[in-house]
C-alpha positions in Angstrom: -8.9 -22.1 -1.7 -10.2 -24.1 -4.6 -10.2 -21.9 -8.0 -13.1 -23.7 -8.9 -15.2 -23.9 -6.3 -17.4 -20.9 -7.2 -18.6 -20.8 -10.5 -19.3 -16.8 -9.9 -15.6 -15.9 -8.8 -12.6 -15.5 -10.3 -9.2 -16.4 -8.8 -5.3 -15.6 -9.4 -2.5 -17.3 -8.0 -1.0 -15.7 -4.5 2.4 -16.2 -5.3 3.5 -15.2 -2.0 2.3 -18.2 -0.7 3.7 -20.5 -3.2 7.0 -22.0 -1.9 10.4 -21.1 -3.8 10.7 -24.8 -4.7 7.2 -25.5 -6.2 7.7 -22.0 -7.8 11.2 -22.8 -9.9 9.7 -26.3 -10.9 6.8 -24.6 -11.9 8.8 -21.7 -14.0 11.1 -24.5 -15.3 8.0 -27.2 -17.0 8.9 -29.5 -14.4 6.0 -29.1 -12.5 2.0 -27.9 -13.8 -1.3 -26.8 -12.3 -3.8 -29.3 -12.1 -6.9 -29.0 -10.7 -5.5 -25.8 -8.5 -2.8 -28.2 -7.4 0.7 -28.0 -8.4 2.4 -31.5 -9.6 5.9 -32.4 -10.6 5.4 -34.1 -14.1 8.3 -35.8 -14.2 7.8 -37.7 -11.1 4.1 -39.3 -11.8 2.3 -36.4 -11.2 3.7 -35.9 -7.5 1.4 -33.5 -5.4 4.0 -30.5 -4.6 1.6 -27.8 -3.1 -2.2 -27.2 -3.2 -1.8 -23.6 -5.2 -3.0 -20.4 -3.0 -5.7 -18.3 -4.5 -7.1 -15.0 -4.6 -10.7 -13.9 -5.8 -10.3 -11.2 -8.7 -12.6 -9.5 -10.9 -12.6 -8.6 -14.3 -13.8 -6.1 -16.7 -14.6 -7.1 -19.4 -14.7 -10.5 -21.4 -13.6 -9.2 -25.3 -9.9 -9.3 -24.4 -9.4 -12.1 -21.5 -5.5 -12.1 -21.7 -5.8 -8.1 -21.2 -7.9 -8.3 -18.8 -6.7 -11.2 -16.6 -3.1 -9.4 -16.6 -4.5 -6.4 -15.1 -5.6 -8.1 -11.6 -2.3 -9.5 -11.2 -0.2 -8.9 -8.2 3.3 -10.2 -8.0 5.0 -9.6 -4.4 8.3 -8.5 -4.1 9.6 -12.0 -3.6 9.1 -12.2 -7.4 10.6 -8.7 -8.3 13.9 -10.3 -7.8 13.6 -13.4 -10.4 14.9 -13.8 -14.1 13.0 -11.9 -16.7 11.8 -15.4 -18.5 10.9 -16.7 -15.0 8.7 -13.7 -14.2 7.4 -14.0 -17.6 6.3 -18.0 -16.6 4.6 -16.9 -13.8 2.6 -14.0 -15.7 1.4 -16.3 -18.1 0.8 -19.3 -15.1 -1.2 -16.5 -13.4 -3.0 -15.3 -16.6 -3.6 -18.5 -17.5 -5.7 -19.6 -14.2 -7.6 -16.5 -14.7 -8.4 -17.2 -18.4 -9.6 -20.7 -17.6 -11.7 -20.0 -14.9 -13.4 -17.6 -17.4 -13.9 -20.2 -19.6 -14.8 -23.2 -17.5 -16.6 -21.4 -14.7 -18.8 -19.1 -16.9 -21.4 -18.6 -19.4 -18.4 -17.2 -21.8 -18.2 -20.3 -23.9 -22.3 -20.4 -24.6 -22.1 -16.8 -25.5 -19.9 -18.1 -28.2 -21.7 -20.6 -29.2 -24.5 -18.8 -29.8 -22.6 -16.5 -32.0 -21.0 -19.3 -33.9 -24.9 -20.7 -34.1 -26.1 -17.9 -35.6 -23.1 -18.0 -38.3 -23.7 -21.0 -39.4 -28.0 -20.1 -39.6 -26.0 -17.6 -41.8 -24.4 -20.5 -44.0 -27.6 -22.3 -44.3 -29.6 -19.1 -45.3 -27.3 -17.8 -48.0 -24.9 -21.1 -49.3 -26.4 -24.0 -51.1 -23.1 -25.7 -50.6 -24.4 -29.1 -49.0 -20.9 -31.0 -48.0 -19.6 -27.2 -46.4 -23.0 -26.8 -44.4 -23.2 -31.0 -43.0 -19.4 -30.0 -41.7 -20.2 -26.7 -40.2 -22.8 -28.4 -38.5 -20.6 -31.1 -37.2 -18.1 -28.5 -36.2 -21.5 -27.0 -34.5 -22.4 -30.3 -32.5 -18.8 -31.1 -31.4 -18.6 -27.4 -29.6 -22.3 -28.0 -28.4 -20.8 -31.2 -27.0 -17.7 -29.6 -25.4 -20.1 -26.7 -23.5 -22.4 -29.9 -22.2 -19.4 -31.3 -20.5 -17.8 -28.0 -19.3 -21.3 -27.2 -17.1 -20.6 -30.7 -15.5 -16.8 -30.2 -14.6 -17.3 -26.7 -13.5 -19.2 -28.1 -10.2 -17.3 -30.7 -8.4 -20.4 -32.5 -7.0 -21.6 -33.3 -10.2 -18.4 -34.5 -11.5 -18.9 -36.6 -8.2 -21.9 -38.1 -9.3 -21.5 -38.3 -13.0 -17.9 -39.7 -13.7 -19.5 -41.7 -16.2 -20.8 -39.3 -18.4 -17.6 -37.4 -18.1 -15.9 -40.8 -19.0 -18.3 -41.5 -22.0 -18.1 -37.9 -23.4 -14.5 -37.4 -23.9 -14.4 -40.8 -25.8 -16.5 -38.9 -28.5 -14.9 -35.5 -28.2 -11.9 -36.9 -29.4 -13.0 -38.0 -32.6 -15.2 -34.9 -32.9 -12.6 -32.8 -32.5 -9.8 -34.5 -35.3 -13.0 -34.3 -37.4 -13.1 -30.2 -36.7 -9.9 -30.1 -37.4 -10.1 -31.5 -40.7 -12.8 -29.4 -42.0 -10.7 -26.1 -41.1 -7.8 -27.7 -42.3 -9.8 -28.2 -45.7 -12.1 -25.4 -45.3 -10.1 -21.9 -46.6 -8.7 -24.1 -49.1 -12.2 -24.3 -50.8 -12.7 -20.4 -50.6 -12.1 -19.6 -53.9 -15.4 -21.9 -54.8 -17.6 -19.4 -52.8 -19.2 -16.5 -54.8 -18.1 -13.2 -53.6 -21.2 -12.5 -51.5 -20.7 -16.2 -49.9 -17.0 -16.2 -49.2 -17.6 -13.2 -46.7 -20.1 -16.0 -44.6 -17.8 -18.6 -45.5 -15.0 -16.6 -44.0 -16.4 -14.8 -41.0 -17.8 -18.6 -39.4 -13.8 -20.0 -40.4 -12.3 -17.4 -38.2 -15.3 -18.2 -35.6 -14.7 -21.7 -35.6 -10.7 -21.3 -35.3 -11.0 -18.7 -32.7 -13.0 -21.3 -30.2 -11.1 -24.4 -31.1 -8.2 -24.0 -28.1 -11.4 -23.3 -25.6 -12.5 -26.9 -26.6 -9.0 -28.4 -26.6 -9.2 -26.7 -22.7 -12.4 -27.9 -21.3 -11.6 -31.5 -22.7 -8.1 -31.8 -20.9 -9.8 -30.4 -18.2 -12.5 -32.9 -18.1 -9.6 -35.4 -18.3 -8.2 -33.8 -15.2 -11.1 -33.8 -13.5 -10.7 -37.8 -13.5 -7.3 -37.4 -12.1 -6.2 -39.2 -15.7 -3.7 -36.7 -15.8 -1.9 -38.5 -18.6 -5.0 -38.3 -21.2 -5.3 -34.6 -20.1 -1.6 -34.1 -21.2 -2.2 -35.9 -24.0 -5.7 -34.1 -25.2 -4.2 -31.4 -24.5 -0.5 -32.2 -26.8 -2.2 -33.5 -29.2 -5.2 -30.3 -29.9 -2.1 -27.5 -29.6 0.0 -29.5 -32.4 -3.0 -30.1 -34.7 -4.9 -26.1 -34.0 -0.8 -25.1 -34.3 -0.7 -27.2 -37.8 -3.9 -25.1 -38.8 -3.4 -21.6 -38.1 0.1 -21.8 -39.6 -1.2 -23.2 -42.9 -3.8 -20.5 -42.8 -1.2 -18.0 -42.2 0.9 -18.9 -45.2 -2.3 -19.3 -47.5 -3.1 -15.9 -46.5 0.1 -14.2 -47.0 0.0 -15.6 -50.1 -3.2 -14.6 -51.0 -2.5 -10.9 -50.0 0.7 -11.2 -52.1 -1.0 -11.8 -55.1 -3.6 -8.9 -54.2 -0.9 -6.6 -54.0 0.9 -7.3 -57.1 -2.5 -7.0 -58.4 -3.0 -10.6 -59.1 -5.3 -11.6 -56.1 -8.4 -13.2 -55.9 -11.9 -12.1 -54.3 -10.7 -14.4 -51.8 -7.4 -12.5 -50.8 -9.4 -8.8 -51.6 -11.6 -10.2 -48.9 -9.0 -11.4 -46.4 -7.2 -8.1 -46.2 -10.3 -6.1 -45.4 -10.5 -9.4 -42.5 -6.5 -8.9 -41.6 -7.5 -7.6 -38.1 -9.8 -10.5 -37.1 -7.5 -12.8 -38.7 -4.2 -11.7 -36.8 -6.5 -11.8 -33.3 -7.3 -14.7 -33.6 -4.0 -16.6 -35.1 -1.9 -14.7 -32.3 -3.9 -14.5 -29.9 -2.3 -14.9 -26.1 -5.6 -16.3 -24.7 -5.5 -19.3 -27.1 -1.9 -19.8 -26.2 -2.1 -20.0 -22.7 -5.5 -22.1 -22.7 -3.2 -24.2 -25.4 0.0 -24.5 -23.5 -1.2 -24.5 -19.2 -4.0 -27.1 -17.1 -6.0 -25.1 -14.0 
């Protein structure tokens, strides 16, 4: 069974049909999912088993790592493992559920939209011209990355249009080091924003971050789709060091920030960011930006 060959059904791995073999290369990095086949990465990408799937169902789409966890079934021949090994195939199993959300759905366009209208938000109430042309860059690269994810979510048009794939993750690349560099750059300019601003300014930061790994995903897996397994790796290396660069600059701004509030210091800036704290820790540890980071489907 394909995992993606319904873009109206979700799917978690059967691991009692998964062989012990392809199961400890799998738990041990050796091996990876790829396009719902398991390959050994050390030995050019090596078909070791086509991965068995199960349809699932969801509740829910506010909490996918929550909510993909809960459909999981692990059979007894896993009850028996190390801890860390059932721990891998959790987060393989969550993982596959995750991405399906977000490249056989209408998940990512909800997003979108909300980022959209956060950025109508910038334009209505900041006169800041060089913050608004990168928010809108930001904007057009995740545009991009949703145009591409409704080809590779059907196999016959991925058939047909290798091309386009081809020709659109040239430019996502470039789009992407660009998004990274206005975040990168972006909190750093917060104490320019006017109190009423910085709370727009803010709000479409931690929108932006939160749906960066999403586009690091559906690239890769565009990649994969190709069966250039090598640029997938790589897109996919390469957007989990430079998101991971970000969110851990962010952090320490913001705990330094917050120190400064408390010891009474602080700026609008870090007032602002502690009545934010619970977006802010979602999205800088959240599991479903991890896995869709660290796994391939």
């Amino acid at each position: 069974m394909n995992p993606f060959s319904s873009a109206s059904q979700l799917f978690a791995i059967d691991w009692s049909q998964v062989s012990p073999a392809v199961c400890e290369a799998l738990f041990s990095g050796k091996a990876g999912i790829i396009n719902g086949v398991a390959r050994a990465r050390t030995d050019g990408y090596k078909i070791l088993q086509h991965m068995p799937f199960r349809p699932v169902s969801i509740d829910g789409l506010n909490d996918l790592s929550s909510a993909a966890r809960g459909v999981q079934n692990f059979p007894a021949v896993l009850s028996g493992i190390a801890p860390a090994s059932l721990q891998c195939a959790m987060a393989l199993s969550t993982a596959v559920t995750v991405g399906t959300v977000v490249l056989c759905t209408a998940y990512l366009a909800e997003k979108l939209r909300e980022l959209d209208g956060k950025i109508d938000r910038l334009h209505a109430e900041i006169r800041n011209q060089n913050l608004i042309y990168y928010a809108a860059r930001a904007s057009a690269y995740f545009g991009a990355v949703e145009a591409v994810r409704e080809i590779i979510a059907q196999p016959l048009l991925v058939e047909e249009n290798p091309d386009l794939v081809t020709q659109a993750i040239s430019r996502l690349a470039g789009q992407r080091h660009e998004t990274l560099a206005f975040l990168n750059h972006q909190y750093r300019t917060f104490h320019q924003l006017t109190p009423e601003h910085l709370e727009v300014g803010m709000d479409f930061f931690h929108a932006t971050l939160d749906f960066l790994p999403k586009a690091v995903f559906v690239e890769s897996q565009a990649a994969y789709k190709l069966d250039r397994f090598q640029l997938g790796d790589q897109i996919r290396r390469s957007g989990r060091i430079g998101y991971q660069s970000c969110a851990d600059s962010y952090r320490a701004w913001g705990n330094s920030e917050l120190r400064k509030t408390i010891s009474g210091v602080g700026s609008h800036s870090g007032r602002l960011l502690g009545e934010r704290l619970t977006d802010a820790k979602r999205i800088l540890n959240s599991e479903e930006n991890k896995l869709l980071l660290d796994h391939s489907i």
